[in-house]
C-alpha positions in Angstrom: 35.4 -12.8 14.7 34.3 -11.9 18.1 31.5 -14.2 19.7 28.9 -13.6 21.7 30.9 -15.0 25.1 33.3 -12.1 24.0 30.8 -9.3 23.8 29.9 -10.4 27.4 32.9 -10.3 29.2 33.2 -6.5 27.7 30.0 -5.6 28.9 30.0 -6.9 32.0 26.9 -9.6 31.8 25.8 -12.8 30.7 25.3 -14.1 27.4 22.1 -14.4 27.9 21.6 -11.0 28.6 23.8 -10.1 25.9 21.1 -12.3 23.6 18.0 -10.4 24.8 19.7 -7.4 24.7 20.8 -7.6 20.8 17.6 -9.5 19.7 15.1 -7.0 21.2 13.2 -9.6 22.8 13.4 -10.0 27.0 13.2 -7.6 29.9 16.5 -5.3 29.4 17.7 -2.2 30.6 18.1 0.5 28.7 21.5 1.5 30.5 22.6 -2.2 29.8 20.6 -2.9 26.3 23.2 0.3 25.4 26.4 -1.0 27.2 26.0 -4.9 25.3 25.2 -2.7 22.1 28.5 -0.7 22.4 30.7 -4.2 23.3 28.8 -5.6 20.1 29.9 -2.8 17.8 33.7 -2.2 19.8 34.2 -6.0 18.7 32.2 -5.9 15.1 29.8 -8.9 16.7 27.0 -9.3 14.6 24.1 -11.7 15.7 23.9 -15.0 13.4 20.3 -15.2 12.2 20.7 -18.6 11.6 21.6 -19.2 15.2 18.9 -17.1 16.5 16.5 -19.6 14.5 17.5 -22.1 15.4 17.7 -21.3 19.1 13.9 -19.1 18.3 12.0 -20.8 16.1 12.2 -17.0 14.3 14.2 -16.4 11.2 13.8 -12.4 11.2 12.5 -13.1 7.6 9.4 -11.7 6.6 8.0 -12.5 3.5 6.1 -10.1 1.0 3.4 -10.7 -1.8 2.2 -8.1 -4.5 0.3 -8.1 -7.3 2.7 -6.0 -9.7 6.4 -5.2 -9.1 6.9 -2.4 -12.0 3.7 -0.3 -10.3 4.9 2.7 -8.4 2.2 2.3 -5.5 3.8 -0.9 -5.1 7.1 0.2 -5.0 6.2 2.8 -2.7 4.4 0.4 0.0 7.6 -1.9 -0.3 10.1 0.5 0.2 8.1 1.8 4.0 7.7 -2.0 4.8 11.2 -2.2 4.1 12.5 0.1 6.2 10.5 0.0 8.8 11.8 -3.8 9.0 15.6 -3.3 8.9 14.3 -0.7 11.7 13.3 -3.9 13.7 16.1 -6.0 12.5 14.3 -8.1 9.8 15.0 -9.4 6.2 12.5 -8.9 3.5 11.9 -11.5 0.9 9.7 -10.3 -2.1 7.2 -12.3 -4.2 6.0 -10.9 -7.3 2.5 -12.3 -7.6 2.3 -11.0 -11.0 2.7 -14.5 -13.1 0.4 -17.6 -13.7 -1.6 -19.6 -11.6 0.7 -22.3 -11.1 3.3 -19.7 -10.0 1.0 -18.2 -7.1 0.5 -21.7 -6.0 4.2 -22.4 -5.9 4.9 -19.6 -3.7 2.6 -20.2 -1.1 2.7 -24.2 -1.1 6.4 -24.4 -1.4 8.3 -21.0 -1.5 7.3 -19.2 1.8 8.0 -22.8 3.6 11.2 -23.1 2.1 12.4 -19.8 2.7 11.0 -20.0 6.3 9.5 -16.4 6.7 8.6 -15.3 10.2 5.4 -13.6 8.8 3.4 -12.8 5.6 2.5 -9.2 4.4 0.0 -9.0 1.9 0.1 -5.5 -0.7 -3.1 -4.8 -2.0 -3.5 -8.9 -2.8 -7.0 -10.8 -2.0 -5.5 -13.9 -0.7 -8.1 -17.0 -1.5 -9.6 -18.9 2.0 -7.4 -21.5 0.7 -4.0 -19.7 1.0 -4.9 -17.6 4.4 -5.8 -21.0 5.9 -2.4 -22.5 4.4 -0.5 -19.9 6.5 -2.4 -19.9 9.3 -1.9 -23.6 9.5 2.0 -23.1 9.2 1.7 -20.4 12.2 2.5 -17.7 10.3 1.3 -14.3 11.1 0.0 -12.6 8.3 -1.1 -8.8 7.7 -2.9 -7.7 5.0 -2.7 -4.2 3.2 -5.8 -2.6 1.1 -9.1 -4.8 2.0 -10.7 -7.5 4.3 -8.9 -10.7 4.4 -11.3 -13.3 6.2 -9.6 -13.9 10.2 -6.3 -11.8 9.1 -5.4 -8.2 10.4 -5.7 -5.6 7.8 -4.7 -2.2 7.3 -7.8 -0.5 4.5 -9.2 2.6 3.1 -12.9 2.8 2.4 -12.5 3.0 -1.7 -15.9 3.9 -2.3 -15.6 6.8 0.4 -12.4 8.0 -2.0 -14.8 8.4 -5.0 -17.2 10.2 -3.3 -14.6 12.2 -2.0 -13.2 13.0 -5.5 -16.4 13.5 -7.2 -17.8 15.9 -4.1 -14.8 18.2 -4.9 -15.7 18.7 -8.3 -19.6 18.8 -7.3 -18.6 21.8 -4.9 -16.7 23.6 -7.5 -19.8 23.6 -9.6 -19.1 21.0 -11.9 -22.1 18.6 -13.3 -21.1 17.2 -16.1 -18.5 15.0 -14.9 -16.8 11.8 -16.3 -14.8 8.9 -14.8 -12.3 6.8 -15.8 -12.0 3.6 -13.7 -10.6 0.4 -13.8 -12.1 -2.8 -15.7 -13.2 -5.6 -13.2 -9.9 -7.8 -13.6 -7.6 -4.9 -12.6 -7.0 -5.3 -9.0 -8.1 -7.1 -6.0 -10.4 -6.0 -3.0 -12.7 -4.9 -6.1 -11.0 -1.6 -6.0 -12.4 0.0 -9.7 -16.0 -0.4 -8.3 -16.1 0.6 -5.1 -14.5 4.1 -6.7 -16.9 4.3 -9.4 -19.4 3.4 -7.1 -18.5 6.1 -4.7 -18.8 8.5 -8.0 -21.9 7.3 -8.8 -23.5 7.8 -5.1 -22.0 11.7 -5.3 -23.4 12.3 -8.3 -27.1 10.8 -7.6 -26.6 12.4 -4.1 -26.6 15.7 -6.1 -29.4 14.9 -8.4 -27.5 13.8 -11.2 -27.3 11.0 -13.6 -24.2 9.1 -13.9 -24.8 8.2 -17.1 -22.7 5.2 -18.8 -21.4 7.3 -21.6 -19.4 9.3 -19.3 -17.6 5.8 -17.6 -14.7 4.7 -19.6 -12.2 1.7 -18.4 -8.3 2.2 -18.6 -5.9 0.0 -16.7 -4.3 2.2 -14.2 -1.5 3.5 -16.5 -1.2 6.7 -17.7 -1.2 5.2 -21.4 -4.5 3.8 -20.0 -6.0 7.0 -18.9 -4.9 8.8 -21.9 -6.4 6.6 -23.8 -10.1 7.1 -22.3 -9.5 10.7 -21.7 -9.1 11.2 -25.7 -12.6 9.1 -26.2 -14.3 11.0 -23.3 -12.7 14.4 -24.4 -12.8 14.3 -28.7 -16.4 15.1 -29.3 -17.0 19.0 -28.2 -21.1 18.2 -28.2 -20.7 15.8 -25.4 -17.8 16.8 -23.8 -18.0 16.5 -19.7 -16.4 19.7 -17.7 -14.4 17.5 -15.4 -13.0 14.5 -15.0 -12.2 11.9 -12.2 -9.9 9.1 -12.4 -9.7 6.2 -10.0 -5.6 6.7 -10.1 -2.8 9.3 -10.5 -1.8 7.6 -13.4 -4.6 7.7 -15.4 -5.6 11.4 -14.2 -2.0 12.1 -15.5 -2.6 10.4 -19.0 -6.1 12.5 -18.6 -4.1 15.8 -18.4 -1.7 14.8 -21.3 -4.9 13.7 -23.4 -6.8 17.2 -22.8 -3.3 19.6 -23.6 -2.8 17.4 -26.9 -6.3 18.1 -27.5 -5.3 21.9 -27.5 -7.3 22.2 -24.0 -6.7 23.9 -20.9 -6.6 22.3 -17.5 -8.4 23.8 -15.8 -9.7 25.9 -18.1 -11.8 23.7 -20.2 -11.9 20.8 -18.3 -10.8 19.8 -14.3 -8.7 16.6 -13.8 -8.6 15.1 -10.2 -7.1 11.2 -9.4 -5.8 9.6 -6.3 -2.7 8.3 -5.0 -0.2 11.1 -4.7 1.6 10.0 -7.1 5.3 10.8 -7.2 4.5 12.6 -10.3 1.3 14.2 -8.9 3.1 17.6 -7.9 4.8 18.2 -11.0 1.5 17.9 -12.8 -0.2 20.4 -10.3 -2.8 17.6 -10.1 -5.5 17.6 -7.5 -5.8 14.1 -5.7 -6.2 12.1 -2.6 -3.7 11.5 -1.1 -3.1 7.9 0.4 0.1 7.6 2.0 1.3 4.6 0.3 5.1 4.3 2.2 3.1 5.2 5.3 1.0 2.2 4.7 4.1 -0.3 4.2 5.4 1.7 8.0 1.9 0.6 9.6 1.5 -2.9 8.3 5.3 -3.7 10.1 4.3 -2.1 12.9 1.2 -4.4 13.0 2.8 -7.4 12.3 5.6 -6.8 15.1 2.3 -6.8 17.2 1.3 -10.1 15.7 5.0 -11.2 16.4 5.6 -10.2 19.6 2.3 -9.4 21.2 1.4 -7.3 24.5 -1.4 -8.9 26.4 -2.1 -5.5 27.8 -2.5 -4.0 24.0 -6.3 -4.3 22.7 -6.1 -5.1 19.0 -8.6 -4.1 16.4 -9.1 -6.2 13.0 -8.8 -3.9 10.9 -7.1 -0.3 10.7 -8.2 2.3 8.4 -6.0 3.9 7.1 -5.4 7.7 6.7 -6.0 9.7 3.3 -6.4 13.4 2.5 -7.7 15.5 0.2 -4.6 17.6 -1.9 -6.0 20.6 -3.7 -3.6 21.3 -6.5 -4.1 23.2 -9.8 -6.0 21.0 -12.6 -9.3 21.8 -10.7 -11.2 24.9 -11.0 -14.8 26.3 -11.3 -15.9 25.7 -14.8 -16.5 28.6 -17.2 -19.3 30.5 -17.8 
């Protein structure tokens, strides 16, 4: 196999250059960065990444923490990340954060060392002061995705600003009697299920209306879940709200199932909006907000190159919000009469 002394003679330069060149890191041309790139493939030379750590410091490894691995969101932030890092020329190593205590604590005592990650990006996972501090004192730049993270650079959406944003929809179409599924406290990280409820709860004081507990019911973010409390929320015909928001596709999904095996009509008899954008969320003809969630895995690498290889020139924020967008589909509607 072809080494890098090789690829230099072709292209006319030093091995040096031909390093900065392939690597992405050093003042290159982009008439040469092309020619060493051409030489490279002509003689099938492929950078060792165990050289170029050695040599670096840098592993082009970057290691990945989430809460749940069978979770579509999940999947969907993972697979941006992921190609936004091959993109770059970086490895992804995934931890599944979804196991005991005693395995959280092994990956980030033992497992991120061991592996020798470049950089940490956190999915929608509140890391404790202990672990942030544990990274920071192995010099390992870390980006968090979907709240604050004390001294880390985050990417966030305003939850609570989602909820409002749901329940104003169905407040604009008329709607007052309207019910919520959320989450139950131990569900996710960053608080999530409150800060949507809450942001139903503001809407519907804002409008002069009482959010009262009968109309809450907790599922776990599965469309089982929000089938489940749709069924309770939806069986009595006395008390029975004319819409429905659910702090996830998922459940907004199992909400839709729950009202058709009820013998309702969405939107007829009762309005279903979620968030997400699910995958499924189209075929449903649900109405949602939209949060980008492959997007989101894009952003966080392009953050944590900034971390990696910073500009001095480049002012850098905390945090970044990130984008969302209200997707008017066909399970909301004025109610009848």
């Amino acid at each position: 196999m072809a080494g890098i002394h090789e690829v230099a003679r072709l292209a006319g330069v030093s091995a040096a250059t031909v390093s900065r060149a392939l690597s992405g890191r050093g003042a290159v041309s982009a008439a040469t960065r092309e020619r060493v790139q051409a030489a490279a493939t002509q003689l099938g030379y492929v950078v060792s990444s165990s050289a170029s750590g050695l040599a670096t410091g840098r592993t082009r490894n970057v290691g990945v923490v989430i809460p749940f691995l069978n979770r579509w969101f999940y999947s969907a932030v993972i697979e941006g990340a992921e190609s936004a890092l091959l993109e770059q020329g970086y490895d992804l190593t995934l931890y599944n954060l979804g196991g005991s205590a005693d395995e959280r604590r092994l990956v980030f005592e033992h497992f991120l060392l061991r592996k020798r990650v470049d950089a940490v990006i956190a999915i929608s996972l509140e890391l404790t002061p202990a672990e942030v501090e544990r990274l920071i004192a192995l010099d390992k730049p870390i980006v968090g995705v979907g709240g604050p993270l004390a001294g880390v650079r985050t990417l966030s959406l305003d939850d609570e600003q989602l909820g409002r944003i749901a329940t104003e929809h169905l407040l604009s179409l008329g709607h007052t009697a309207i019910a919520h599924i959320g989450g139950d406290a131990l569900e996710m990280d960053f608080h999530l299920p409150t800060h949507r409820r809450h942001g139903y709860e503001t809407a519907m004081r804002a409008a002069g209306l009482d959010p009262a507990e009968s109309r809450f019911h907790a599922a776990d973010f599965t469309i089982p879940g929000g089938h489940r409390a749709a069924t309770q929320l939806l069986a009595d015909p006395t008390a029975r709200p004319t819409a429905i928001f659910a702090a996830s596709d998922e459940m907004a999904i199992g909400a839709i199932l729950a009202a058709r095996d009820l013998g309702l009509d969405v939107p007829g008899d009762v309005s279903v909006i979620g968030i997400d954008d699910h995958e499924l969320a189209g075929f449903f003809g649900l109405t949602t907000i939209a949060q980008f969630p492959a997007l989101q895995g894009r952003m966080a690498v392009q953050v944590l190159m900034d971390e990696l290889h910073p500009d001095p020139r480049t002012s850098r924020s905390l945090n970044t919000e990130l984008p969302h967008e209200l997707v008017v589909r066909s399970s909301t509607a004025a109610p009848r009469g």
